[in-house]
N, C-alpha and C positions, 0 to 999 in steps of 0.2 A: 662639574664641567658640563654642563646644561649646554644643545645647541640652541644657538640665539634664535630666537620666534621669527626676525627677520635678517635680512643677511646686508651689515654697516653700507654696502654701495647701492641700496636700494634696486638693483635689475632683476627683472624675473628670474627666475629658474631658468626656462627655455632661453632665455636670450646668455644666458650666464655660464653653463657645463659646456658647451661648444659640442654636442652631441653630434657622433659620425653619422651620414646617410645610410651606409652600409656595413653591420660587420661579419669578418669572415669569420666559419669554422676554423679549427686551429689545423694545420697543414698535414696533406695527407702523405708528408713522408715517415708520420710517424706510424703509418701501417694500422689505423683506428679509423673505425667507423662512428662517427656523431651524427647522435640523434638526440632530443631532448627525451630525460627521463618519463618511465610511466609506473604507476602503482605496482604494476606487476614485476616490476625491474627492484623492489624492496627485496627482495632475496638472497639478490648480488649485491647490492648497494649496500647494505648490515655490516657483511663481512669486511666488504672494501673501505669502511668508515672504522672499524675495529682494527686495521692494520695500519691507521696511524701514526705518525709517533706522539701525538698529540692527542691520542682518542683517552688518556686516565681525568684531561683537565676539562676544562668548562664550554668548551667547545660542544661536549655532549646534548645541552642542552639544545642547542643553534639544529644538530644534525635533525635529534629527536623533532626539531620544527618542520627542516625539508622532508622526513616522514609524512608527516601529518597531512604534509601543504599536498604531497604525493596523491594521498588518498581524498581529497577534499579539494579542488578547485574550485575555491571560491573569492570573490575580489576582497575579502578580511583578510586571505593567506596569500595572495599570489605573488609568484615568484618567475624564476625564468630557472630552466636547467637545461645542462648537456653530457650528455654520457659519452663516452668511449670505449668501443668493445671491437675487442680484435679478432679477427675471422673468423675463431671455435664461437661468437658470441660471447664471450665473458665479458665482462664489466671492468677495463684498467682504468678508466680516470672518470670525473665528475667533476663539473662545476655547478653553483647554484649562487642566485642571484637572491634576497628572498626582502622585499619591503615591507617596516613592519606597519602594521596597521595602526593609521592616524599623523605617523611621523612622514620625514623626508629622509628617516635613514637605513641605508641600505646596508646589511650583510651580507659581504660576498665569501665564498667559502669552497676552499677546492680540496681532491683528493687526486692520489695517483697511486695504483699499485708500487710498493715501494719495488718489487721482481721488474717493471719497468721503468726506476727513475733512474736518471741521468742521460733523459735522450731530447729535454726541451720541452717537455709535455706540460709540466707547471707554468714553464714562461708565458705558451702557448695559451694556456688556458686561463693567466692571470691579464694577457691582452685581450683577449675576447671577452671576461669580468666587466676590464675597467671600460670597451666601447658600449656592452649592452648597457652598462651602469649605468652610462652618462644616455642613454636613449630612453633608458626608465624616467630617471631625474625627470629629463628636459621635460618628461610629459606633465609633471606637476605644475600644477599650479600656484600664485603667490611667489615671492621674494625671499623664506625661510633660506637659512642655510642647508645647503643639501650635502650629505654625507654619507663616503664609502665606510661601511667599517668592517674590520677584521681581526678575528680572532685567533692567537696562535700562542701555543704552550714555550713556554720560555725553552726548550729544549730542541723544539720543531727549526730549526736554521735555517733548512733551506726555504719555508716557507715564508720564514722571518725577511731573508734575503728576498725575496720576490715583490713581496709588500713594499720595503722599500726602495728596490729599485723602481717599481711605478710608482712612485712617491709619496706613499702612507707615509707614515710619521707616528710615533707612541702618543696616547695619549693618554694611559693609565693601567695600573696594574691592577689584577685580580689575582690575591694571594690566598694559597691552598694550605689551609692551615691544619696542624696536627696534635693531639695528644694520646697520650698512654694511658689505658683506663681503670691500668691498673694502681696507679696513685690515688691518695685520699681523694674524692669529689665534694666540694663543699654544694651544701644543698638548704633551702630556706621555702617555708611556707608559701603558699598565694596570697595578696593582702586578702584581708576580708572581704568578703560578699563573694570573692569568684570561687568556681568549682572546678575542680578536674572531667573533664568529659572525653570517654574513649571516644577516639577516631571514627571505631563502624558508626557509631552513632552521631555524629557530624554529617550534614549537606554539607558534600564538596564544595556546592556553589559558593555559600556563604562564606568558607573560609578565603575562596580565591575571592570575592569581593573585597574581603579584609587586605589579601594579603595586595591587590591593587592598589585598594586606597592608603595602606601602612608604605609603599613604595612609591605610592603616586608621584613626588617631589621630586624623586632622586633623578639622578641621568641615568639612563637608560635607553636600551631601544622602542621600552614605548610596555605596554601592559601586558597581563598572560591572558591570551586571549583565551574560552572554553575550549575550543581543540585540542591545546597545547595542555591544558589543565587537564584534561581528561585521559589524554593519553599517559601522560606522565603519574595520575593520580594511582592507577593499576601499581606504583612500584615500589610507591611508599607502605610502610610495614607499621603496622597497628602497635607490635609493642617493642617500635621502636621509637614512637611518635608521642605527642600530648598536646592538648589545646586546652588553654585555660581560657573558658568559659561564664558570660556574666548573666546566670538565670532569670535577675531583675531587669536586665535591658533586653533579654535574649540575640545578647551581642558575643560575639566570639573576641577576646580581648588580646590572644598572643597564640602562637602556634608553633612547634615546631616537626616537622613532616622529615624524617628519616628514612633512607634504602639502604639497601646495598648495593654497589653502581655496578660492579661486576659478579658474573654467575660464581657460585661456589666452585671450587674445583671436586673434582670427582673422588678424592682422598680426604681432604680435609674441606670444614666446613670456612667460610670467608671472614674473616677477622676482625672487619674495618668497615663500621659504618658511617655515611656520608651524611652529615646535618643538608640536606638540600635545600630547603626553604625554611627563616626562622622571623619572623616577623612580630612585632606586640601594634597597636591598634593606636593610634595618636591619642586617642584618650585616655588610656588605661598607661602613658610611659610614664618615667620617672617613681616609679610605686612598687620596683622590684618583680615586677609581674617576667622581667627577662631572665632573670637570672633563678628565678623558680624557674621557671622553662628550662632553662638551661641543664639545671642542676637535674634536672628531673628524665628526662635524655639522657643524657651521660650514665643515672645510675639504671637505666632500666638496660642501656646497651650492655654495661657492664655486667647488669645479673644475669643478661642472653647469652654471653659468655663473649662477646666481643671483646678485643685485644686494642682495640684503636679507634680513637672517631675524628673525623674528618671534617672541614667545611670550606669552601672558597670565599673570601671575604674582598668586599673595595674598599678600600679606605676614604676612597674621593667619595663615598654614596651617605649621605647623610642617617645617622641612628644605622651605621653598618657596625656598629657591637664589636667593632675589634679591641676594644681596652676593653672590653669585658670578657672574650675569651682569650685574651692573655692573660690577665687575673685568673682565670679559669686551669689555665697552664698551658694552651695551644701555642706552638709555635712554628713559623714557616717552614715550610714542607713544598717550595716549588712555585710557581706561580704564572697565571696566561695573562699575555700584552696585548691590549688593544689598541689596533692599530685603526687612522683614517688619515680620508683625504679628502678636503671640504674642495665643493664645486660651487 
């Protein structure tokens, strides 16, 4: 589900969103002060993204971006935000705006202390989304189709509700998929020629190259830019990870990058680690080079003493390996809807 390069009625962008003059902040009876966020405001913002009801699903990824974008303004990341903080200064709602770099699509993505919902504050804040949205757009250039999109854990409702009342619409599922790791793991060689190569010893850069150009194709909102690679690369765990390796091209051929998405808790150690990024190389597919990956993750989790491994998977995203981690024994565990609304 690719957006089309140009948009079938041929009119600009700016002549096409019908983008407002003016939009307001969201009303001040709701006893909040808005301001757009600042780097320094990440301290409150963490917490207020972690209460959620949607913060276990894939949405993490998106927040971890308005971090990044937080810390770094620059036109590769730029975004538009608004906070809300009630007279002690704390931080009850956020919205963010965030275009990704190269495309015309736009993810919009809101929070609310859950201690203040039910006073309007989402609706509020998904109409001020959808006006700056369309004042983003308008500014692009070219005919492409331009697109809201939005991320929300199948569980999140009232979000869900919001979205479509300003008239998103589904247009594909990311499903969170699960196995037990304590069942047999079937596991198989590298073909010939490739090697195992620990992690510390991998340039990050090259694998995010790989893992660009192995996703290039797919829909998406567009490539991981270095920002986003680097911040995120701090969380992936060495032996929980493996990158098959080709010494003769010194090409990096499959990769799979494991964490653990939540902190331990303070009695027991965390049980459940998350496949975050698993990719093999268009040259190296069809040659079992996945499912050695696979296989090889799964037992190393297992010998860490992990209980459970995790992955979010699309089905619509081309070489997304999901009949290979059913055969594996994964099965659904949940899943976030992405929602838009082409302008």
């Amino acid at each position: 589900m690719e957006i089309p390069p140009h948009h079938p009625s041929g009119i600009p962008i700016a002549e096409r969103v019908r983008a407002p003059i003016d939009v307001s902040t969201p009303s001040p009876r709701h006893q909040l002060l808005w301001r757009p966020l600042r780097a320094s405001d990440e301290a409150q913002l963490v917490p207020l993204m972690n209460s959620q009801e949607d913060a276990p699903d894939s949405a993490v990824d998106h927040r971890l971006a308005v971090l990044v974008a937080l810390e770094r303004m620059t036109p590769e990341t730029a975004f538009v935000t608004l906070g809300g903080f009630d007279r002690a200064g704390v931080l009850r709602a956020a919205a963010f705006l965030h275009l990704w770099p190269g495309t015309s699509a736009l993810v919009a993505h809101g929070l609310v202390d859950p201690t203040w919902s039910g006073r309007g504050i989402g609706a509020s804040l998904m109409a001020w989304q959808e006006g700056r949205g369309r004042q983003i757009l308008a500014g692009l250039p070219g005919d492409a189709t331009a697109r809201m999109l939005g991320y929300v854990a199948e569980s999140a409702a009232n979000r869900r509700r919001l979205l479509m009342a300003a008239g998103f619409s589904p247009l594909r599922s990311v499903y969170r998929m699960r196995r037990d790791l304590e069942a047999p793991i079937p596991c198989q060689d590298l073909p010939a020629g490739l090697r195992w190569r620990p992690l510390e010893k991998m340039d990050p850069e090259l694998i995010r190259q790989t893992h660009n150009n192995a996703t290039g194709a797919a829909w998406a909102p567009g490539p991981v830019y270095p920002e986003l690679w680097w911040r995120r690369w701090e969380d992936y765990l060495p032996e929980l990870s493996c990158v098959a390796y080709d010494p003769a091209d010194e090409r990096v051929a499959g990769y799979v990058l494991a964490l653990i998405e939540r902190p331990a808790s303070k009695m027991t150690p965390r049980s459940e680690v998350t496949i975050h990024r698993f990719a093999v190389a268009p040259a190296y597919r069809q040659r079992g080079v996945g499912r050695a990956l696979l296989g090889r993750a799964l037992l190393q989790s297992a010998d860490e003493g992990r209980r459970f491994a995790t992955a979010a998977l699309d089905p619509a995203m081309p070489h997304s390996g999901l009949a290979m981690f059913e055969d594996f024994g994964f099965t659904p565990a949940g899943r976030t809807i992405v929602y838009g609304l082409d302008l």
